[in-house]
N, C-alpha and C positions, 0 to 999 in steps of 0.2 A: 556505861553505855548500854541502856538494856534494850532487850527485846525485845521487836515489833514485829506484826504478822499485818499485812497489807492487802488487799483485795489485788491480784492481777489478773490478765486476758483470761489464763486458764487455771485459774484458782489460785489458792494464798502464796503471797512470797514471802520470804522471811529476811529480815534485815537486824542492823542493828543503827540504833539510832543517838543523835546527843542534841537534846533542846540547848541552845542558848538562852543564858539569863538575859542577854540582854533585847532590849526592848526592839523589834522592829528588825531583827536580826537576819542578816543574810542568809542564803541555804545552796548548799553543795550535794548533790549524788556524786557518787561515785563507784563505779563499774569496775568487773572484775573479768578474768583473763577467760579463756576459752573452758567452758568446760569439761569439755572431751578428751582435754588436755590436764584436767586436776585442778583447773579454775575456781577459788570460792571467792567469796567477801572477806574468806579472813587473809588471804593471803597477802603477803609481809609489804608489797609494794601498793595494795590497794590499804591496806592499813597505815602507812604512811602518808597517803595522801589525805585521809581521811582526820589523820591526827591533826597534820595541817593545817586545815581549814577549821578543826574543833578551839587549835591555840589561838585562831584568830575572829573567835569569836564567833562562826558561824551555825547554825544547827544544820547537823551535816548527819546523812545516812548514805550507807553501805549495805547492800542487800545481795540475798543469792538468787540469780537468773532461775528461771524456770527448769526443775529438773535437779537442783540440786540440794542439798540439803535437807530442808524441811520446804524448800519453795517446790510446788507441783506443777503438771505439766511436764514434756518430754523438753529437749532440746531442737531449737528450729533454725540452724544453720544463720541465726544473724537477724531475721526477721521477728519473729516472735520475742527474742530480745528485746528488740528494738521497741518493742509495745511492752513488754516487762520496764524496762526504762523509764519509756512514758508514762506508765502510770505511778512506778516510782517518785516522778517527779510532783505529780497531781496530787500524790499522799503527801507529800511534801507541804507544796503549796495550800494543801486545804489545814495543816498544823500550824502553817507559818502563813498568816493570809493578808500581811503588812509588811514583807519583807525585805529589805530594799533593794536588793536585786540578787540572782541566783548563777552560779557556776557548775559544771561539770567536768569531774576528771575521769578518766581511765585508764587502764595499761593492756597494752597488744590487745586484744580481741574486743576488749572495753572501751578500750580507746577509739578503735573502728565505731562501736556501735556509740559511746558518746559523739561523734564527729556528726554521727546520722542525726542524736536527737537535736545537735546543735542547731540544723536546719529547718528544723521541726520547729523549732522551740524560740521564738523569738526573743523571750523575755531574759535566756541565757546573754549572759552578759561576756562571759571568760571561759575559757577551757586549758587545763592540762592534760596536754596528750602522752603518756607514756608509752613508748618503745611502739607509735602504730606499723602493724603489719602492710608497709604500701606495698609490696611486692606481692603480699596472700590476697591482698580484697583491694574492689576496686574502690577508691578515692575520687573519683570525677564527678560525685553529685558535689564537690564543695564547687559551687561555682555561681555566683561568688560565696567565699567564706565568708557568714557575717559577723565575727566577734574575732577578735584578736586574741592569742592564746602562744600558750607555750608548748615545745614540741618537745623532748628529753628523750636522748638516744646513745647508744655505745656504740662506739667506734670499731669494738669486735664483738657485736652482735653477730651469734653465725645461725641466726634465725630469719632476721630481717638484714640486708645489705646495707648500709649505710650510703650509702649512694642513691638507693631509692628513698629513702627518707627526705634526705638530701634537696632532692626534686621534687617532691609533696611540698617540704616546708620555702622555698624558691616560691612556687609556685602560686602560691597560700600568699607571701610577702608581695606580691605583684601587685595585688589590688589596692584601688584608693581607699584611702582612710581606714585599711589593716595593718598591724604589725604582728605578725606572727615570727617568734624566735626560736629559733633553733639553738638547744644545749646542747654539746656534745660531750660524753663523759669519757676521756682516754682510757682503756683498759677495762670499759663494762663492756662484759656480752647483753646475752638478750634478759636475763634475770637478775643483773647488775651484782653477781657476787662479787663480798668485797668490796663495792664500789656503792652500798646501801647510803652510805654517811656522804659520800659527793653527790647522790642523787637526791636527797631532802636536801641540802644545801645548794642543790639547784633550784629546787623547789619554792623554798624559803627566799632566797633573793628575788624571786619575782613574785610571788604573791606581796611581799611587802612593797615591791615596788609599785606593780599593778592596782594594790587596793588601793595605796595612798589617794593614786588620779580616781581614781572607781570613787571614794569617800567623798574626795572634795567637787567630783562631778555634781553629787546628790544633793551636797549641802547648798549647793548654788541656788 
């Protein structure tokens, strides 16, 4: 997976990246946890996610937000993110410029700010949301959600309530022509210790599922 260095809002970010060999190849970002909180790219649930989509063929990058790492720039409460994000994707898009269509994941903080670019970003097709903080930030621009995605939560989360999750992904399910799923993992908290191997395996059953229609939509 080596490494990339990216033009962002306020100077370079730093990621790391995996071309797909194969031709025409779909493309995943994916977003990592709160900074201010010990959040990078490499951390074990955003690298998960990110293996993910690498086994299934996709060219997938994972980058550090603004402020961390070798990426510059201070930290901007969610906003500047959000444009760190963006243009993550745009680097993306301009490596992979026949794609056939693109997804975004993240976990708690990533997840909020993937939710944002999802609105953004028409061309996103899917999202996995890990463990979103609805109880920290507000979730009311998804209205309507446009792409159908997967939500993954613990049960003894003692960060996020699972009752507010709960009512994001409810909420999310309502509208026409959305499925948005809620996984719940008995005995994960907010970090899923322990509970790593039930949570890629939540993972895994719906990307296989979801590309399968995703694949045969294209070929149509």
């Amino acid at each position: 997976m080596p490494e990339v260095i990216f033009n962002g809002p306020e100077g370079r970010l730093e990621g790391r990246y995996h071309h797909s060999k194969r031709q025409n190849a779909p493309i995943a970002v994916l977003l990592h946890p709160n900074p201010q909180q010990g959040g990078t790219m490499n951390n074990r649930i955003v690298h998960i996610l990110y293996q993910a989509f690498v086994r299934r063929g996709f060219s997938a990058l994972r980058f550090n937000f603004r402020g961390v790492g070798r990426s510059q720039g201070v930290f901007d409460r969610g906003e500047g993110e959000l444009s760190d994000a963006a243009s993550a994707l745009d680097w993306l898009q301009t490596i992979n410029t026949n794609a056939e269509f693109c997804w975004v994941g993240g976990y708690s903080f990533g997840a909020w700010i993937g939710m944002q670019l999802l609105m953004r970003r028409p061309e996103i097709a899917g999202f996995l949301s890990i463990a979103p903080p609805a109880n920290q930030y507000d979730f009311t621009f998804l209205a309507p959600c446009p792409s159908s995605g997967l939500i993954v939560h613990g049960d003894r989360d003692e960060a996020v309530p699972h009752e507010s999750v709960r009512k994001l992904a409810n909420k999310l399910s309502q509208q026409r022509g959305i499925q948005v799923d809620l996984d719940t993992i008995a005995g994960a908290n907010h970090y899923f210790s322990d509970r790593l191997d039930a949570l890629t395996a939540a993972i895994d059953r719906y990307l296989d599922r979801s590309l399968s229609a995703q694949v045969a939509h294209v070929a149509e």
